[in-house]
C-alpha positions as CSV (number, residue, x, y, z in Angstrom):
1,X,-55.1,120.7,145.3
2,X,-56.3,117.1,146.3
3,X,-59.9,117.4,146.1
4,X,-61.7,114.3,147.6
5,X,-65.7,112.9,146.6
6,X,-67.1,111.2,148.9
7,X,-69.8,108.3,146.6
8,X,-72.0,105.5,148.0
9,X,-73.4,102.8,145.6
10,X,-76.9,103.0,146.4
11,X,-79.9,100.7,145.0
12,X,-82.0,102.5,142.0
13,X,-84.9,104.4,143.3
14,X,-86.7,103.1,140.0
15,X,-85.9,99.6,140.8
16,X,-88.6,96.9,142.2
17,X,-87.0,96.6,145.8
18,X,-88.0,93.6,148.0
19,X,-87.6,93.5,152.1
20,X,-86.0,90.4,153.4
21,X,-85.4,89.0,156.8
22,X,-87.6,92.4,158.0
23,X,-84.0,94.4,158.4
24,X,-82.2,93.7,154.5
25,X,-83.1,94.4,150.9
26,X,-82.8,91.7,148.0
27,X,-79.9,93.0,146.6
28,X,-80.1,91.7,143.5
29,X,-81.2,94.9,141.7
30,X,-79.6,97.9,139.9
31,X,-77.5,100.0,142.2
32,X,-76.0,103.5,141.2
33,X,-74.3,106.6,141.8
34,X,-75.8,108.2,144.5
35,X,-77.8,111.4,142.7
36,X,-76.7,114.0,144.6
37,X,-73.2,112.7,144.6
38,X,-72.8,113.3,140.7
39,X,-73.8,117.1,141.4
40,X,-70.4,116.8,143.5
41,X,-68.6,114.9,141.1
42,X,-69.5,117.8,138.4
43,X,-68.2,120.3,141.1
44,X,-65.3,118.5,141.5
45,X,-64.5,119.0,137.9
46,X,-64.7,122.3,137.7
47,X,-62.8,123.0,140.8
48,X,-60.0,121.1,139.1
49,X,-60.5,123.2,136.0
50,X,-59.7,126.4,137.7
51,X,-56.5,125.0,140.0
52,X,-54.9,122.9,136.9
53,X,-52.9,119.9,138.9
54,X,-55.2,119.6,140.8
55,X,-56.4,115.5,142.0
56,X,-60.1,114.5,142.4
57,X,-60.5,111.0,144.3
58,X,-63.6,109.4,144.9
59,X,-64.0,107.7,148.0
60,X,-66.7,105.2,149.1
61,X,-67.7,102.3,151.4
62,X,-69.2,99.6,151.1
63,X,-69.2,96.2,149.3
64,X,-66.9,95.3,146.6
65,X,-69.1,95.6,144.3
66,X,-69.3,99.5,145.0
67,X,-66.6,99.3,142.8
68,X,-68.8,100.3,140.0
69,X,-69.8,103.5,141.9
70,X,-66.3,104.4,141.7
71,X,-66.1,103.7,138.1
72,X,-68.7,106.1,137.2
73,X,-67.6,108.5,139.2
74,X,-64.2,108.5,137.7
75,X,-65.8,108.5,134.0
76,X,-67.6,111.7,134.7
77,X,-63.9,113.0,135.9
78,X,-62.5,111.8,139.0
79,X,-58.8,110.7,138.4
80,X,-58.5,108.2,140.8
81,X,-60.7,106.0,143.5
82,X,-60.3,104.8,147.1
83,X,-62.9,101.5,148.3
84,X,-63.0,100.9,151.9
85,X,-64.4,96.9,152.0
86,X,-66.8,96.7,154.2
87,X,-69.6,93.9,153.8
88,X,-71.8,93.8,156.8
89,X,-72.4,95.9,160.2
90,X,-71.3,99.3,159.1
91,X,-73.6,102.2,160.2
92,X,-73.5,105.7,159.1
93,X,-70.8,106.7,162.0
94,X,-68.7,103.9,160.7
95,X,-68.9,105.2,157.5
96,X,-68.1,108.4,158.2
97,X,-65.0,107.2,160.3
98,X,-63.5,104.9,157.4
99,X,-64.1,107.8,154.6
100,X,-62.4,110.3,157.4
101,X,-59.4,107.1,157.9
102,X,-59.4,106.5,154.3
103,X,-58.5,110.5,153.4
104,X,-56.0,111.1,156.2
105,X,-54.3,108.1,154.9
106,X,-53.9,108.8,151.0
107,X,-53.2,112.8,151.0
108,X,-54.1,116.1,152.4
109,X,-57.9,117.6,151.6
110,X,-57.7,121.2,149.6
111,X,-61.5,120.0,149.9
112,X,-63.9,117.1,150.1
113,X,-67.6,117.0,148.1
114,X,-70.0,115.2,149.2
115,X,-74.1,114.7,148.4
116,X,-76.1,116.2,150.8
117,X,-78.4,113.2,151.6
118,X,-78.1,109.7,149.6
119,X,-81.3,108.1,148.6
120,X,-81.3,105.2,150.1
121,X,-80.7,106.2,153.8
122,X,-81.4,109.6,153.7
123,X,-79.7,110.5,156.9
124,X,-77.9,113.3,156.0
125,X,-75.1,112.7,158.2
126,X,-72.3,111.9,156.1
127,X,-71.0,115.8,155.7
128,X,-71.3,116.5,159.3
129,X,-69.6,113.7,161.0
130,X,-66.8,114.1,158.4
131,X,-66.2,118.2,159.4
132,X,-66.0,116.7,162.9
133,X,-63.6,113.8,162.8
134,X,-61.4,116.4,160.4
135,X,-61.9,119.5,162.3
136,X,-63.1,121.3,158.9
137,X,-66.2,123.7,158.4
138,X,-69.1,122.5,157.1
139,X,-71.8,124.0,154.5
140,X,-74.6,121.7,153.3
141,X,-77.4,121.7,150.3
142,X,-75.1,123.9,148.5
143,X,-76.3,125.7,145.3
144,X,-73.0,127.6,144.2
145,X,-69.9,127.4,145.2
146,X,-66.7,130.3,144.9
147,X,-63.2,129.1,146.1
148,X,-60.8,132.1,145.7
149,X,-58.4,133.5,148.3
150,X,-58.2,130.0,150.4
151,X,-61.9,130.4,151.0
152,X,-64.7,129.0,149.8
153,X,-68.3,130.8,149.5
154,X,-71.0,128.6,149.7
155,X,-74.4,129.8,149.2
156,X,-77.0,127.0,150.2
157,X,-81.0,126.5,150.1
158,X,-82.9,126.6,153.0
159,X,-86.4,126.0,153.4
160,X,-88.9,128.2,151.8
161,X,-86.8,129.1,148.8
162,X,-84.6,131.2,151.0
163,X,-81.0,131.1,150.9
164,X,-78.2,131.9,152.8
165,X,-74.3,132.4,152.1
166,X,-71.5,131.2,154.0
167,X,-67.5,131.9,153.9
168,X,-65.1,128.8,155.1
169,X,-62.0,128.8,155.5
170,X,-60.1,125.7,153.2
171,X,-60.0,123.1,153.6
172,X,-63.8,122.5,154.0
173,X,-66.9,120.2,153.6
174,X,-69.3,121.0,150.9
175,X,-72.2,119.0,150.3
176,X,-73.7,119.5,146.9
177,X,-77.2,120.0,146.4
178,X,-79.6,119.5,143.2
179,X,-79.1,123.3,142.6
180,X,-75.3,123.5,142.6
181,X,-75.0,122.3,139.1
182,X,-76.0,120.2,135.6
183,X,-74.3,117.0,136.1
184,X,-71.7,116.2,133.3
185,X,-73.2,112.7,132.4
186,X,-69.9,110.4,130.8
187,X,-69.3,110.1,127.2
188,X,-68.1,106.0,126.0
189,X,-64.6,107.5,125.3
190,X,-64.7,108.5,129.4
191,X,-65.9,105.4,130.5
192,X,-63.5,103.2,128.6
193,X,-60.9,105.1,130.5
194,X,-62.3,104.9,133.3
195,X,-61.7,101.9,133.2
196,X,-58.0,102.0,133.2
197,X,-58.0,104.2,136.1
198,X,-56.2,103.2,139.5
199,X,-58.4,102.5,142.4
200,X,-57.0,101.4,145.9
201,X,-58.7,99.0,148.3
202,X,-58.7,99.1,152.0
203,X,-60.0,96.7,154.0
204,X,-62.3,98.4,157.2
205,X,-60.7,96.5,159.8
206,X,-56.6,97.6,158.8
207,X,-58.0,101.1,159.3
208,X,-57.7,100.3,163.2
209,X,-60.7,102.1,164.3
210,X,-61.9,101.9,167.6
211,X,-64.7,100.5,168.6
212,X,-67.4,103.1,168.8
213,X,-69.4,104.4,171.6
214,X,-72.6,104.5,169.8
215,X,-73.9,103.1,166.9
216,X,-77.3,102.0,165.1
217,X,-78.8,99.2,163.4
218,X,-81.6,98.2,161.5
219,X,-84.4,97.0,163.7
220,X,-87.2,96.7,160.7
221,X,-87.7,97.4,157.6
222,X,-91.7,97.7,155.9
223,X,-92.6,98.8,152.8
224,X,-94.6,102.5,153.0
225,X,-97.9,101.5,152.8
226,X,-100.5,104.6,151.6
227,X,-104.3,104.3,152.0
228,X,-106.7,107.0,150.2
229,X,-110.6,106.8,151.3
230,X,-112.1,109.2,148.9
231,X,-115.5,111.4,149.2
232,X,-117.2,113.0,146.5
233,X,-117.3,116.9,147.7
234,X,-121.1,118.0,146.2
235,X,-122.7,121.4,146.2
236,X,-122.1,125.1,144.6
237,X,-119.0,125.8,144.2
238,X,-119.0,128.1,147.3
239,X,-119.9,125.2,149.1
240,X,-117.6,122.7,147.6
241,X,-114.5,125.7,148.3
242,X,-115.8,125.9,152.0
243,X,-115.7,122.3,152.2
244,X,-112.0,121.8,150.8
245,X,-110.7,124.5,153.1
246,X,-112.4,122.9,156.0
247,X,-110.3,119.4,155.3
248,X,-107.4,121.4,154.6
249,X,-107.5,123.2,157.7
250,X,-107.9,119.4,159.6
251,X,-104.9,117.8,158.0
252,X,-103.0,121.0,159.1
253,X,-102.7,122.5,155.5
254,X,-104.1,125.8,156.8
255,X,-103.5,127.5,160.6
């Protein structure tokens, strides 16, 4: 089974990040495995573990520097990676497209992992525009996953702490949520070997996509700004309770 990852290189969510020219980061800070992509990596793993032979290839677009991303997702187990170049005026459908390109080109899906949302964009989109262009079913924020039979069961979270169970035929989309697993973090021996391990390069534009009939760009970007005006809440304690619930029920805590 070829079991594709789909990574991004995203910048650290601990790092300082400044805004530049209103619509780019300073990109002169840490950037990392997406998160929820190493939850999908780790299921990657153990999907190869049950199917021995089996392939897991990371995929990702972006810079060439995402290279990196590629390098840790290959020492926490993938055997291979694929880099579609792409440095400037690539959206999320653009993505989406050159990941889809990139897989038809190399092999044939058993399945492809992705994150269910990166950090950076938060879009979510990634796993849904990929079941379309492949014509694959699609489960998201997965928290276990059973492949037996040529199926795949896919229980995911929903909202609440509810959660609901899904059956897909293969090949599929799952995107991995924080629940699915404990990611397998690389050992030094792993990531010397990773090292070593074959990654291709495409270009975006020897894909030959055409040009798209929608897109988006980055109008502005602003820093999230939170102001706090404080008041000191006085009186018994029945009063100071009737007082809280009153604010709650005004910032739409309570109905």
């Amino acid at each position: 089974m070829q079991i594709y990852v789909c990574v991004k290189h995203v910048p650290d969510s601990a790092a300082n990040i400044h805004i530049l020219d209103e619509n780019r980061i300073d990109e002169d800070v840490a950037f990392l495995l997406n998160p929820y992509d190493e939850h999908a990596v780790t299921e990657a793993v153990k999907i190869r573990e049950q199917f021995p032979g089996s392939e897991i290839i990371a995929v990702t677009v972006g810079k060439a520097d995402a290279e990196s991303t590629l390098r840790s997702a290959m020492a926490m187990g993938a055997d291979r990676g694929i880099i579609v170049i792409a440095d400037e005026g690539w959206d999320a459908l653009v993505m989406a497209r050159a990941l889809a390109a990139a897989i038809r080109e190399d092999g044939s899906p058993g399945i492809i992992l992705t994150g269910k949302e990166s950090i950076d964009a938060e879009g979510m989109q990634t796993q849904f525009r990929l079941g379309a262009l492949l014509d694959m079913p699609v489960v998201t924020n997965a928290s276990q996953l059973i492949i037996e039979k040529g199926r795949a069961r896919v229980t995911c979270e929903l909202s609440g702490g509810m959660t609901r169970t899904f059956e897909a035929v293969l090949p599929c989309v799952v995107a991995a949520g924080r629940g699915l697993n404990t990611p397998g973090y690389p050992t030094l021996p792993s990531i010397m070997k990773s090292r070593k391990k074959p990654v291709k390069e495409i270009v975006l534009n020897r894909l030959g996509l055409n040009p798209s009939v929608s897109s988006t760009k980055v109008v502005r970007l602003s820093p999230v700004t939170r102001t706090r005006s404080p008041e000191p809440i006085t009186g018994s304690p029945a009063e100071i309770a009737g007082k809280i619930i009153k604010i709650i029920k005004k910032e739409g805590g309570l109905a």
